[in-house]
HTML snippet that shows the backbone in 3Dmol.js (N, CA, C, O; Angstrom):
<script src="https://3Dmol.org/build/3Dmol-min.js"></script>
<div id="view" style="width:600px;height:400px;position:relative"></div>
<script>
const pdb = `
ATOM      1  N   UNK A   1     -32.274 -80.559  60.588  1.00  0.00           N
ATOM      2  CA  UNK A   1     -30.965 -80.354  59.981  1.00  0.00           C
ATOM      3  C   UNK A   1     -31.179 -79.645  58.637  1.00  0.00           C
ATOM      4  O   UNK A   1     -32.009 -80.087  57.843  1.00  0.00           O
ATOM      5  N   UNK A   2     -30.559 -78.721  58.407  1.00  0.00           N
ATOM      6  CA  UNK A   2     -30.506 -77.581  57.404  1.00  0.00           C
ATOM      7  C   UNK A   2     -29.869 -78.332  56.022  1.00  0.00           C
ATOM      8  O   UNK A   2     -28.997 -79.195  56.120  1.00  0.00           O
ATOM      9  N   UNK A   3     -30.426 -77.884  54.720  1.00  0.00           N
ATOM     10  CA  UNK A   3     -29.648 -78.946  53.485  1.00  0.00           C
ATOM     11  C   UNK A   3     -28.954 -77.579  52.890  1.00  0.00           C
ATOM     12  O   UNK A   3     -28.832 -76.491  53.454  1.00  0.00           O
ATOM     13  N   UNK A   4     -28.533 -77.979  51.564  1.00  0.00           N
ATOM     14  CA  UNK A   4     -27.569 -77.199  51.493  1.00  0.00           C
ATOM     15  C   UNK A   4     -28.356 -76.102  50.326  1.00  0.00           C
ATOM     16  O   UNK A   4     -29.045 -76.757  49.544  1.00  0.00           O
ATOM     17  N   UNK A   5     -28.384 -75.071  50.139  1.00  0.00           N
ATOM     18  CA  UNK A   5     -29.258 -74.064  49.558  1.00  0.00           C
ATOM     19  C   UNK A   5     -28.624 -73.625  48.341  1.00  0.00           C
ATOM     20  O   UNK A   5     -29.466 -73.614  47.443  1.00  0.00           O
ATOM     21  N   UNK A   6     -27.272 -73.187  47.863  1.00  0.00           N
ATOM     22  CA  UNK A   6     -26.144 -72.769  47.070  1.00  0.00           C
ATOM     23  C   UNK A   6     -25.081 -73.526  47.200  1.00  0.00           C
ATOM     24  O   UNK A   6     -24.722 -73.584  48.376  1.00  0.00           O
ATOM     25  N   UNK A   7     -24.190 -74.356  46.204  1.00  0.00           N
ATOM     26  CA  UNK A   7     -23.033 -74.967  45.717  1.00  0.00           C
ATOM     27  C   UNK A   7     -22.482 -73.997  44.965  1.00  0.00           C
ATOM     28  O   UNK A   7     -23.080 -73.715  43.926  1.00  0.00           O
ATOM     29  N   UNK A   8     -21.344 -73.326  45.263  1.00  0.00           N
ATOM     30  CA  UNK A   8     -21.114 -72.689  44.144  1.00  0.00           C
ATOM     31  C   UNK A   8     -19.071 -72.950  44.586  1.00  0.00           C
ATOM     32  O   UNK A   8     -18.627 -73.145  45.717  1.00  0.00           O
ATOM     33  N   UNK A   9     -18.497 -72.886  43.681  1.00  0.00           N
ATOM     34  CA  UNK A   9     -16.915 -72.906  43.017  1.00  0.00           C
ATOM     35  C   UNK A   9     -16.516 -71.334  43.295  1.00  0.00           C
ATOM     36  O   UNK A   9     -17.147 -70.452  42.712  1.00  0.00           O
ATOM     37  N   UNK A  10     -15.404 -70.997  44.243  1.00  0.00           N
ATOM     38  CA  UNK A  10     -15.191 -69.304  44.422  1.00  0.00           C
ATOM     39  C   UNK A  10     -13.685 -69.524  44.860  1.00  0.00           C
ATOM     40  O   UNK A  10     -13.306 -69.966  45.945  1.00  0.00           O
ATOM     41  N   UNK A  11     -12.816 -69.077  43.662  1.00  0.00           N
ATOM     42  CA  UNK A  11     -10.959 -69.555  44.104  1.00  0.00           C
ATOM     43  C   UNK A  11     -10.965 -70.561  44.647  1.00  0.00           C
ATOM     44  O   UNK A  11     -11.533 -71.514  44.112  1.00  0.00           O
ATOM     45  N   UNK A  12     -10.294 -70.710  45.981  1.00  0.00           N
ATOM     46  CA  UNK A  12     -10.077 -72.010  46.267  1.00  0.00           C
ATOM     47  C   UNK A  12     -11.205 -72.833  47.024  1.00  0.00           C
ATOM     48  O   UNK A  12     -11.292 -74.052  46.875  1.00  0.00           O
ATOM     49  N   UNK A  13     -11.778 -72.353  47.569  1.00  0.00           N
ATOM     50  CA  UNK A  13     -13.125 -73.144  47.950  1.00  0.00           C
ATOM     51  C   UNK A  13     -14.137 -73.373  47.191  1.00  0.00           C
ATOM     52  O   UNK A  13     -14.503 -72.603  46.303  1.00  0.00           O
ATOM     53  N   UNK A  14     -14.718 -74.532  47.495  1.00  0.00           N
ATOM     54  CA  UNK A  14     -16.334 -74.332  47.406  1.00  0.00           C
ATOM     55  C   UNK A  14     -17.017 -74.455  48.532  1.00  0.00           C
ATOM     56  O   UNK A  14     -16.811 -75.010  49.611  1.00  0.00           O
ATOM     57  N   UNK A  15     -18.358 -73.471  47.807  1.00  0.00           N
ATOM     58  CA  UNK A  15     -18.628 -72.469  49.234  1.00  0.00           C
ATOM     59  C   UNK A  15     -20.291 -73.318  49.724  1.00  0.00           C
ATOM     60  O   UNK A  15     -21.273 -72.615  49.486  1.00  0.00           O
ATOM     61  N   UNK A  16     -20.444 -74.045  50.054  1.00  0.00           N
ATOM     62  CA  UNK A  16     -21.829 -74.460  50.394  1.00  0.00           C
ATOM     63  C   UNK A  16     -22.447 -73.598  51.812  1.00  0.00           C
ATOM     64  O   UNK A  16     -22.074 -73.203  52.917  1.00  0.00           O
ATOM     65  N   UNK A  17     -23.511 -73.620  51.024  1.00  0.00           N
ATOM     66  CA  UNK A  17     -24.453 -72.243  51.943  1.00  0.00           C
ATOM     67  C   UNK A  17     -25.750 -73.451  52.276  1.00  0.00           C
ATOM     68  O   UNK A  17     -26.485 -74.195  51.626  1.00  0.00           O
ATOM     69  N   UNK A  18     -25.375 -72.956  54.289  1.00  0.00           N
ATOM     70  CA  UNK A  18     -26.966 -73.635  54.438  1.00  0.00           C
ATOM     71  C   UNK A  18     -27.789 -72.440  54.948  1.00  0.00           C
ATOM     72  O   UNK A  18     -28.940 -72.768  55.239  1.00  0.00           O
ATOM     73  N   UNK A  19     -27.623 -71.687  55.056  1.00  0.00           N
ATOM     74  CA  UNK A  19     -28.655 -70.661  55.896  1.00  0.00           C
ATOM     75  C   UNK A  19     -28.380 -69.184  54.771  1.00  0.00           C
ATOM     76  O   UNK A  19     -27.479 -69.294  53.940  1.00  0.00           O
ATOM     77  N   UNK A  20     -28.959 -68.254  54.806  1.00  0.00           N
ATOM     78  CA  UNK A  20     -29.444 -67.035  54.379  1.00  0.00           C
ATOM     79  C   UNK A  20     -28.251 -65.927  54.718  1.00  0.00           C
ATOM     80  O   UNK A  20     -28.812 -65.047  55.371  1.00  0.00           O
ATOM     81  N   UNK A  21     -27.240 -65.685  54.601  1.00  0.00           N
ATOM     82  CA  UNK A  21     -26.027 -64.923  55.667  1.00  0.00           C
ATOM     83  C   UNK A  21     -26.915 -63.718  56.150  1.00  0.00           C
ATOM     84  O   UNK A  21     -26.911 -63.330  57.318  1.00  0.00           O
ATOM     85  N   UNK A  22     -27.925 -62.979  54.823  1.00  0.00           N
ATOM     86  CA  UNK A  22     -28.556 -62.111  55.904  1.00  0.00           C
ATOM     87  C   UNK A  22     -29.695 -62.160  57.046  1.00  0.00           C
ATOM     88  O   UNK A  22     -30.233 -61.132  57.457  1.00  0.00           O
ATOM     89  N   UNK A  23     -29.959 -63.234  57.441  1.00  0.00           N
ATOM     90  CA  UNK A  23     -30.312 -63.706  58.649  1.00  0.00           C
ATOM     91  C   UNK A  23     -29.811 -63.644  59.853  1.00  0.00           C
ATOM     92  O   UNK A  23     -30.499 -63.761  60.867  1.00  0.00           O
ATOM     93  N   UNK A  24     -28.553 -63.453  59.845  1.00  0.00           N
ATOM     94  CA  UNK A  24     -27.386 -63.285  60.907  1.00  0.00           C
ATOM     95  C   UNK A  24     -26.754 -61.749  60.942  1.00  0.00           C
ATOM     96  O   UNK A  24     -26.502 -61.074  59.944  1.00  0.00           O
ATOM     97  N   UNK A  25     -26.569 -61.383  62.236  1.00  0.00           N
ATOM     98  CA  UNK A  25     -26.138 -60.199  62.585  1.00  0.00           C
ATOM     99  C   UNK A  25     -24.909 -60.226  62.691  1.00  0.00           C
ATOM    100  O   UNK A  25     -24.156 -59.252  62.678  1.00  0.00           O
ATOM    101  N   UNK A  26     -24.578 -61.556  62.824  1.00  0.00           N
ATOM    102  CA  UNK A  26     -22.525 -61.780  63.076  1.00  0.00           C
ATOM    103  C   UNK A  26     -22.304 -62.495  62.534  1.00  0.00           C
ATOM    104  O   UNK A  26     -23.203 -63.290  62.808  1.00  0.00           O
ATOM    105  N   UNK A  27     -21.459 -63.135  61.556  1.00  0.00           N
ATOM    106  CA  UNK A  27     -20.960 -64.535  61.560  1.00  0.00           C
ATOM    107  C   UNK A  27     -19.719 -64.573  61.268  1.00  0.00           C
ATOM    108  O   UNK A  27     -19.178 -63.760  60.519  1.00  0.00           O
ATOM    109  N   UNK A  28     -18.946 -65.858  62.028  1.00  0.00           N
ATOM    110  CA  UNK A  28     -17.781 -65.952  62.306  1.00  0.00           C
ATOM    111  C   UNK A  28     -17.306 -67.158  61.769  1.00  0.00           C
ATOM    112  O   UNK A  28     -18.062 -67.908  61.151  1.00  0.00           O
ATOM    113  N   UNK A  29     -15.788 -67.480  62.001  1.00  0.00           N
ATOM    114  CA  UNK A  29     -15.406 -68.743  61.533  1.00  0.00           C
ATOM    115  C   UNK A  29     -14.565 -69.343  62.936  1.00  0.00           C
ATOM    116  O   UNK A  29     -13.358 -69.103  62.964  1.00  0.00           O
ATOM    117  N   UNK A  30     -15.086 -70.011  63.944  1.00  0.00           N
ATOM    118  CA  UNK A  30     -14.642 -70.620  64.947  1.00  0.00           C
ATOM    119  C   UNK A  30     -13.611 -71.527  65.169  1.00  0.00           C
ATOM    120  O   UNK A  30     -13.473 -72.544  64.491  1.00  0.00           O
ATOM    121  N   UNK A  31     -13.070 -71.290  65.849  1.00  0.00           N
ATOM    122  CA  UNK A  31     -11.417 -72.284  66.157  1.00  0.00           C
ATOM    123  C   UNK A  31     -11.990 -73.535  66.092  1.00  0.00           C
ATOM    124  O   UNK A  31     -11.653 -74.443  65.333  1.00  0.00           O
ATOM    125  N   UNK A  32     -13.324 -73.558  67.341  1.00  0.00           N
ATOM    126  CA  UNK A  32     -13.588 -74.664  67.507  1.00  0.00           C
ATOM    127  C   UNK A  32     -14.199 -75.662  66.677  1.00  0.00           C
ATOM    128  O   UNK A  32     -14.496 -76.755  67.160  1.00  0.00           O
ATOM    129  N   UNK A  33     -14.380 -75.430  65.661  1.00  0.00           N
ATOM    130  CA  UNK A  33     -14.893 -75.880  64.428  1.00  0.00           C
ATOM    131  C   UNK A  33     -14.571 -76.155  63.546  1.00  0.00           C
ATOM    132  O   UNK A  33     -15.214 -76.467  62.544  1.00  0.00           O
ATOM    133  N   UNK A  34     -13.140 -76.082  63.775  1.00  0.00           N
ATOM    134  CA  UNK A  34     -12.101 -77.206  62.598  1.00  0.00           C
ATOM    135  C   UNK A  34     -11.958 -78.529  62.977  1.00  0.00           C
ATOM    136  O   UNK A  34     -11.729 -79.331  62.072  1.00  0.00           O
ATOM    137  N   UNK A  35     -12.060 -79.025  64.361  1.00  0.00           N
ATOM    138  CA  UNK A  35     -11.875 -80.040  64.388  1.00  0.00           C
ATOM    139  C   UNK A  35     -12.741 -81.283  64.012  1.00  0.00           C
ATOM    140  O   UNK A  35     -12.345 -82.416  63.734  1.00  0.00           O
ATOM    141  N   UNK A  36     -14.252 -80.714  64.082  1.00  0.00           N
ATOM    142  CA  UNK A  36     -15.341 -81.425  63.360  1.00  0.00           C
ATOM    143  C   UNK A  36     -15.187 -81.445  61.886  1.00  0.00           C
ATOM    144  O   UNK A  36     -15.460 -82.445  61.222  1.00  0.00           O
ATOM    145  N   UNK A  37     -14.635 -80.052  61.246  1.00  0.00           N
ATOM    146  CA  UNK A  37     -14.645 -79.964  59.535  1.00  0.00           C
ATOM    147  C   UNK A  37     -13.557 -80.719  59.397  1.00  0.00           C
ATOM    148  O   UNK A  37     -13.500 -81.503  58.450  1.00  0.00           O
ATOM    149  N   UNK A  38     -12.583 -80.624  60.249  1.00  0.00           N
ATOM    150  CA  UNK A  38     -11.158 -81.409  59.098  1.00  0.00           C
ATOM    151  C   UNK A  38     -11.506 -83.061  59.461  1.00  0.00           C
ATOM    152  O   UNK A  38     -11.314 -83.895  58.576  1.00  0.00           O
ATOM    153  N   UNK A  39     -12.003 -83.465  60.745  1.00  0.00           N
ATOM    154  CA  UNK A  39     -12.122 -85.092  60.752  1.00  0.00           C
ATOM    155  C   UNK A  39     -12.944 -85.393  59.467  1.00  0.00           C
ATOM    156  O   UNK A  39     -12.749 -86.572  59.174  1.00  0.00           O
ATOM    157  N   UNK A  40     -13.772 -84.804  58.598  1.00  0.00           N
ATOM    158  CA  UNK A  40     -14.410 -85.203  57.255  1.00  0.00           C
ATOM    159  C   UNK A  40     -13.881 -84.322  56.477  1.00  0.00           C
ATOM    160  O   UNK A  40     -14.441 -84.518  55.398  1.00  0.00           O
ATOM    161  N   UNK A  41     -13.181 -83.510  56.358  1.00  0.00           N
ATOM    162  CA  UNK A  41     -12.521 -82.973  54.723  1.00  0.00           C
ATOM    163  C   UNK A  41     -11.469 -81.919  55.367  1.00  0.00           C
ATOM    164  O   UNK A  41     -11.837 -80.991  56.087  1.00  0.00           O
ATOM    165  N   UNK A  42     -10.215 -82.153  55.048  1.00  0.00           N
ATOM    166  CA  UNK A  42      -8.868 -81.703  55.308  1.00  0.00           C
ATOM    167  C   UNK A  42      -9.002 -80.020  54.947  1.00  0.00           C
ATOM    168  O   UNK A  42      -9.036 -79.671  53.767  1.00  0.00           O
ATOM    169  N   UNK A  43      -9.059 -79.248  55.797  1.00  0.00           N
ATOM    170  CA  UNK A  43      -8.754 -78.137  55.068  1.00  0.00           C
ATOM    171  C   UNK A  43      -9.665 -77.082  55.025  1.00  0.00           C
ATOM    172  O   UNK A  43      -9.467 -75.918  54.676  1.00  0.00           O
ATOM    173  N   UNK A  44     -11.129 -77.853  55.591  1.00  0.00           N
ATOM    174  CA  UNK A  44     -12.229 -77.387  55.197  1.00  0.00           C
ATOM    175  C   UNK A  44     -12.435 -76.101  56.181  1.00  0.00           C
ATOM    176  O   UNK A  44     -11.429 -75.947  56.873  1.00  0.00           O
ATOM    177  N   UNK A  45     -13.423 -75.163  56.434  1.00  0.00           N
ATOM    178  CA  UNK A  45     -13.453 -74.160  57.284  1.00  0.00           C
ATOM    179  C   UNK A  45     -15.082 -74.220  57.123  1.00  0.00           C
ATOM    180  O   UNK A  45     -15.650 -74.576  56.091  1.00  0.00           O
ATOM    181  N   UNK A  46     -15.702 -73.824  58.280  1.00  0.00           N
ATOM    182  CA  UNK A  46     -16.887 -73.417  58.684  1.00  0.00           C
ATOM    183  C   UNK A  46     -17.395 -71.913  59.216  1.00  0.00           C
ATOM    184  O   UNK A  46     -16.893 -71.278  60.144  1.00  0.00           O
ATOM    185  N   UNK A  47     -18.450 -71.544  58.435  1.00  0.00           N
ATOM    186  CA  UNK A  47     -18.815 -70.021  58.817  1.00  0.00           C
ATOM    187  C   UNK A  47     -20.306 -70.414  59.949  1.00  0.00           C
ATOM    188  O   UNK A  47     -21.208 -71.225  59.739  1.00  0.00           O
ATOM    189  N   UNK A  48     -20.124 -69.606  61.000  1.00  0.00           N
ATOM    190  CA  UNK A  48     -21.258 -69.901  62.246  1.00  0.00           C
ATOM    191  C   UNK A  48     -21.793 -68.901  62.014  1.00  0.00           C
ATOM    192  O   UNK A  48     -21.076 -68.092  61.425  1.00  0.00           O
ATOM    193  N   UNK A  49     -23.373 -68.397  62.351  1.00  0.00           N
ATOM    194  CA  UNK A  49     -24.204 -67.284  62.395  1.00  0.00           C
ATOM    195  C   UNK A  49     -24.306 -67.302  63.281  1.00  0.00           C
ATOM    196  O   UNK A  49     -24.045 -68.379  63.818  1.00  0.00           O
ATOM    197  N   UNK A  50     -24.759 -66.159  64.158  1.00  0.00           N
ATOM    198  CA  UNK A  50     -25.910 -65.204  65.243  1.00  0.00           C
ATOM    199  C   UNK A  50     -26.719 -64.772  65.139  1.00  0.00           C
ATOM    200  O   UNK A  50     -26.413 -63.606  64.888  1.00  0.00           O
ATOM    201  N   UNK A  51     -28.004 -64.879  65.147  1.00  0.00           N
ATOM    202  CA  UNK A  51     -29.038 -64.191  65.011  1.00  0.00           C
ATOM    203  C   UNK A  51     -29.007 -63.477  66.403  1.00  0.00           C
ATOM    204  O   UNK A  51     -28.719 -63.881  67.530  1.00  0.00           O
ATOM    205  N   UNK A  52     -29.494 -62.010  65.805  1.00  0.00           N
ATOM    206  CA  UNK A  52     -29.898 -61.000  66.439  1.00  0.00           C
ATOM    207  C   UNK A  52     -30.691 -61.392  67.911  1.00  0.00           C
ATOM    208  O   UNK A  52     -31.723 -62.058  67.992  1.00  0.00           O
ATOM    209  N   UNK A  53     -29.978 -60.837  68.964  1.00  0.00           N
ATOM    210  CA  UNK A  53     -30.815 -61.191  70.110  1.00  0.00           C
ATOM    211  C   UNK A  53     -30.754 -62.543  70.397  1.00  0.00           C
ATOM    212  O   UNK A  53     -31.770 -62.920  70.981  1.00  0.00           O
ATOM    213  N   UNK A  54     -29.694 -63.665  70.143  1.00  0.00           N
ATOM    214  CA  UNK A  54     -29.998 -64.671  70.412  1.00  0.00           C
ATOM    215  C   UNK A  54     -28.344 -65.160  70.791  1.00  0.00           C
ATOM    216  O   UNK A  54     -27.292 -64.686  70.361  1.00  0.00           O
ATOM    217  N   UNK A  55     -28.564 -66.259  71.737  1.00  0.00           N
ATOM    218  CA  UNK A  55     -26.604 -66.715  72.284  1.00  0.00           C
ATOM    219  C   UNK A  55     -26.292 -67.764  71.268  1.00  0.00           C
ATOM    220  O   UNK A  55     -25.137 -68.128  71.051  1.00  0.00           O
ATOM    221  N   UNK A  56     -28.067 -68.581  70.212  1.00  0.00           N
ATOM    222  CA  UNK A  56     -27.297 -69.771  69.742  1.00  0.00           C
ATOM    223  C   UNK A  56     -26.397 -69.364  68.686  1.00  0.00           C
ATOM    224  O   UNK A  56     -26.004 -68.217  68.471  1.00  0.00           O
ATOM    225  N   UNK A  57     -26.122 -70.368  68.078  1.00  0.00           N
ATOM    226  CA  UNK A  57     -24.974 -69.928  66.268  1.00  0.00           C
ATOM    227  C   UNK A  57     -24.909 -70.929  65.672  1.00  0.00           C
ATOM    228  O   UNK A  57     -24.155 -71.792  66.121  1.00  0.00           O
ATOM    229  N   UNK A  58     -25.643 -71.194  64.477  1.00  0.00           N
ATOM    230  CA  UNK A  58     -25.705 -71.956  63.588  1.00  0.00           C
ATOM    231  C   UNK A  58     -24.608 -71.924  62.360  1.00  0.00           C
ATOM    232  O   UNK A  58     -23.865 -70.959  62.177  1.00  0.00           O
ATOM    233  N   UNK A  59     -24.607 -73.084  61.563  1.00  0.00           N
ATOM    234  CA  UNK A  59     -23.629 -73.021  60.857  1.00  0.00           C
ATOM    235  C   UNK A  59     -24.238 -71.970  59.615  1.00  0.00           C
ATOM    236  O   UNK A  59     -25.371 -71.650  59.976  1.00  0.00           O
ATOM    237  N   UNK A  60     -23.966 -71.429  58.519  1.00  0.00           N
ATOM    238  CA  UNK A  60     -24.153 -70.219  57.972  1.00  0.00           C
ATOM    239  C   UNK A  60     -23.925 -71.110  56.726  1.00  0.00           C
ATOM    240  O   UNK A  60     -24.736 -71.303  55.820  1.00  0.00           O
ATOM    241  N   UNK A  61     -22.592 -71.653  56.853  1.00  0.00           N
ATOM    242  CA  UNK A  61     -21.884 -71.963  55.047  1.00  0.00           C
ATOM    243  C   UNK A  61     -20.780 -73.045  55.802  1.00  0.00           C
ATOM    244  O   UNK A  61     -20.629 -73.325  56.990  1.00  0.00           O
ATOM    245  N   UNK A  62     -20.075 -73.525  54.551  1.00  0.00           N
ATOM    246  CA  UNK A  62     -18.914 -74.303  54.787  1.00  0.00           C
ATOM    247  C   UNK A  62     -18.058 -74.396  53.733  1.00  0.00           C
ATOM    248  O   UNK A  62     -18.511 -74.768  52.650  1.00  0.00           O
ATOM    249  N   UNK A  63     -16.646 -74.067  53.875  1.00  0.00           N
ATOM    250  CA  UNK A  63     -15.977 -73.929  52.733  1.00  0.00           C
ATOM    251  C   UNK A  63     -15.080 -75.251  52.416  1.00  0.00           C
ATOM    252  O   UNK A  63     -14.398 -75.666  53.353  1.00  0.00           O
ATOM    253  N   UNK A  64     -15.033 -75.801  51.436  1.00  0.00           N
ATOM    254  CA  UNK A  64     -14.424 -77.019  51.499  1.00  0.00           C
ATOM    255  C   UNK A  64     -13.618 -76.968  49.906  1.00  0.00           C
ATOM    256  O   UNK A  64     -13.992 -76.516  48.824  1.00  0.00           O
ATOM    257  N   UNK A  65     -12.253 -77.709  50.376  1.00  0.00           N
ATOM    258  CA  UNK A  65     -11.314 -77.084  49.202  1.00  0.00           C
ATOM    259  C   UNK A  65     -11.438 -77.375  47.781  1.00  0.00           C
ATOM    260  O   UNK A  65     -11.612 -78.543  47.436  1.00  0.00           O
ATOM    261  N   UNK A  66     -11.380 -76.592  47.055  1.00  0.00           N
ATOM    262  CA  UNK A  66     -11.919 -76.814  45.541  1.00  0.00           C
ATOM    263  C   UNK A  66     -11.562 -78.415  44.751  1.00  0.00           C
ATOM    264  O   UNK A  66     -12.142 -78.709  43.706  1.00  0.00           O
ATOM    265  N   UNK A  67     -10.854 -79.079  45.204  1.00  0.00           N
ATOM    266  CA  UNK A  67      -9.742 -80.026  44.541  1.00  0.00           C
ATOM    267  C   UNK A  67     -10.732 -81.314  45.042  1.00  0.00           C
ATOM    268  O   UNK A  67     -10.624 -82.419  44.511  1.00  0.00           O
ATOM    269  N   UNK A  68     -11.752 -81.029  46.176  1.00  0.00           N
ATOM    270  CA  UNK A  68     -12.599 -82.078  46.360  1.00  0.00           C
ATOM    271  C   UNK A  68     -13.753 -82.096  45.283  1.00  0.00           C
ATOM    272  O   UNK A  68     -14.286 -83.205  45.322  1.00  0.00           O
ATOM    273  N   UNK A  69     -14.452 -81.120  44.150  1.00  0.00           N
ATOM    274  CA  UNK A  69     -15.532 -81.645  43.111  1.00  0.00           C
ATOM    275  C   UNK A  69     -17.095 -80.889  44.203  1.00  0.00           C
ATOM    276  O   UNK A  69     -17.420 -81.036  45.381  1.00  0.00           O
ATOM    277  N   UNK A  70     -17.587 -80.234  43.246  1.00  0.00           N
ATOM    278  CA  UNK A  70     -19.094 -79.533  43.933  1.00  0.00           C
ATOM    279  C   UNK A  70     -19.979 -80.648  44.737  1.00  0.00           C
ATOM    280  O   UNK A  70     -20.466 -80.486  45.856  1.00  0.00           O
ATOM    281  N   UNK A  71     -20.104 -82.120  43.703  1.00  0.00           N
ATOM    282  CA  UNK A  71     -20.799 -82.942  44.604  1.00  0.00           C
ATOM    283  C   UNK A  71     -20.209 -83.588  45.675  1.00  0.00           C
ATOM    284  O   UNK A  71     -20.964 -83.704  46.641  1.00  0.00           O
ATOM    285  N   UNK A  72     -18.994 -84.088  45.821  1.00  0.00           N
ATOM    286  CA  UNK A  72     -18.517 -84.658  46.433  1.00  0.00           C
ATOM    287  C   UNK A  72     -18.438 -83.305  47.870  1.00  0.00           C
ATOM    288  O   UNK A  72     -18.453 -83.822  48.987  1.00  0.00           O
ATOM    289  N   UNK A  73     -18.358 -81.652  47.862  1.00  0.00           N
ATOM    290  CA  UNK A  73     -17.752 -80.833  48.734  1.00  0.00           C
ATOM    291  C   UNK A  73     -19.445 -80.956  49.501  1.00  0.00           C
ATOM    292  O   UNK A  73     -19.587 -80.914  50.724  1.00  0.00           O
ATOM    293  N   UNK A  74     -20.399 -81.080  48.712  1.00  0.00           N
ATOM    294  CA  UNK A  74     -21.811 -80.822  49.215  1.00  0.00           C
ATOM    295  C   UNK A  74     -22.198 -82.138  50.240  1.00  0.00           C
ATOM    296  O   UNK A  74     -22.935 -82.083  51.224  1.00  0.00           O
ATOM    297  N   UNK A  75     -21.403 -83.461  49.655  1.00  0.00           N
ATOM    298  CA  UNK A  75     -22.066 -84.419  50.914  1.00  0.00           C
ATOM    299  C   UNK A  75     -20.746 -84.150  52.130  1.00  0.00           C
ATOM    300  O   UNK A  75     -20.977 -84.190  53.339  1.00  0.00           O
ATOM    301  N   UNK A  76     -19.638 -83.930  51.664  1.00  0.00           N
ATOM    302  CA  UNK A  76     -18.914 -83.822  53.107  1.00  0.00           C
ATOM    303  C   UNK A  76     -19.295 -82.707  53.953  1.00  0.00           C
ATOM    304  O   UNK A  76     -19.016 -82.831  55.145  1.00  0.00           O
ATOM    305  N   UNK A  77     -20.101 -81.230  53.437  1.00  0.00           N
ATOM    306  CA  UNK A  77     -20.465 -80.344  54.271  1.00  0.00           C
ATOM    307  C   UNK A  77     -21.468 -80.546  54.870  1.00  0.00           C
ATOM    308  O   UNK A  77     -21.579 -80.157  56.032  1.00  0.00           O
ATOM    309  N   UNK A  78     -22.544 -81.267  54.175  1.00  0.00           N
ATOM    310  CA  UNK A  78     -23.598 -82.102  55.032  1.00  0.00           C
ATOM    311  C   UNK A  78     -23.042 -82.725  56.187  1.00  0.00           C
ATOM    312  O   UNK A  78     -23.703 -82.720  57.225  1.00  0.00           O
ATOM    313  N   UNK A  79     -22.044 -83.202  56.155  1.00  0.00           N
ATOM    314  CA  UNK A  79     -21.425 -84.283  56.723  1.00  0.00           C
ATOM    315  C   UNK A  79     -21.140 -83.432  58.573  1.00  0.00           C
ATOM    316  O   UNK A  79     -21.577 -83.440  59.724  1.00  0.00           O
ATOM    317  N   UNK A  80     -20.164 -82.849  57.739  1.00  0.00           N
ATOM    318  CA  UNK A  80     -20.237 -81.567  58.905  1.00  0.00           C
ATOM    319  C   UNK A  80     -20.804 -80.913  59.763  1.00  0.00           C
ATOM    320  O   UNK A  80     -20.561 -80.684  60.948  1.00  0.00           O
ATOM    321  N   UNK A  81     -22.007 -80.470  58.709  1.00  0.00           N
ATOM    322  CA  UNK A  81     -23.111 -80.011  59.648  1.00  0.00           C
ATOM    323  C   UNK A  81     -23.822 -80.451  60.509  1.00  0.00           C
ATOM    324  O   UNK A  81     -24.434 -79.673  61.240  1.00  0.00           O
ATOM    325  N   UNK A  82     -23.941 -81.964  60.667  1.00  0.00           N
ATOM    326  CA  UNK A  82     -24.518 -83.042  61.062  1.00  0.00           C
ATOM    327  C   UNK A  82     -23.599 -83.072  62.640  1.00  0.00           C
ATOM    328  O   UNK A  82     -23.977 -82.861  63.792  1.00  0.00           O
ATOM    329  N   UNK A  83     -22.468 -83.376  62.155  1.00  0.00           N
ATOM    330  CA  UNK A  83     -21.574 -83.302  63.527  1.00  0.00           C
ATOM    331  C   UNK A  83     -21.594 -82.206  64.285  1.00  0.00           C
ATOM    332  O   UNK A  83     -21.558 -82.426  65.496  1.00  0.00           O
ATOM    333  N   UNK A  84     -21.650 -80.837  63.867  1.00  0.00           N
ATOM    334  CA  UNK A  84     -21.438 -79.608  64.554  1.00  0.00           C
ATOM    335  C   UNK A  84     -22.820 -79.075  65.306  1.00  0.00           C
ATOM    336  O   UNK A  84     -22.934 -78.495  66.386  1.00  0.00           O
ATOM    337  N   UNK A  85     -23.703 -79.430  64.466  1.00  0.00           N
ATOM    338  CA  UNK A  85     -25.606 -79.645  65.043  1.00  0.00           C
ATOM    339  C   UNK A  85     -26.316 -81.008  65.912  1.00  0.00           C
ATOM    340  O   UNK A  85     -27.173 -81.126  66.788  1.00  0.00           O
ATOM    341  N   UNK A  86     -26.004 -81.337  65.633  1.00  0.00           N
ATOM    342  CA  UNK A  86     -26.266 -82.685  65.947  1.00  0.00           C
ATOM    343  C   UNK A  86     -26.113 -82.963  67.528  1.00  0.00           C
ATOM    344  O   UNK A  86     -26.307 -84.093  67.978  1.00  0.00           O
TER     345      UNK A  86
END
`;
const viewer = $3Dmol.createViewer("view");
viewer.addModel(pdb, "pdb");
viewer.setStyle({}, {cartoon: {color: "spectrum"}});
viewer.zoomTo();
viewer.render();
</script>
């Protein structure tokens, strides 16, 4: 399980980064992947990668709404990631 690499505050999100974005040839933000982010933080959105030549897609980042606090957005995206990998 991937930890979180960058916390950073950007308008209304904060943006926790678990993977490298340029590692990925695509990355998207999946329908199916609100329902894991919002059961732990209302609102939240998830970015998935592709690596080149490959069908899997890992999570990339996770945006979680500013009004939740950097530490508090970093254990619920953990939180996330856990469910969506896992």
């Amino acid at each position: 399980m991937p930890s979180a690499s960058t916390v950073e505050t950007e308008d209304e999100y904060i943006h926790v980064r678990f993977r490298d974005p340029d590692r990925f040839d695509e990355i998207r933000t999946p329908d199916w992947a609100e329902n894991p982010a919002h059961s732990v933080s209302e609102g939240s959105e998830v970015r998935m990668g592709q690596r080149e030549g490959s069908d899997d897609w890992a999570v990339e980042s996770v945006l979680i709404e500013r009004s939740v606090g950097e530490d508090k957005a970093e254990e619920q995206a953990t939180e996330i990631v856990e469910k969506i990998e896992s």
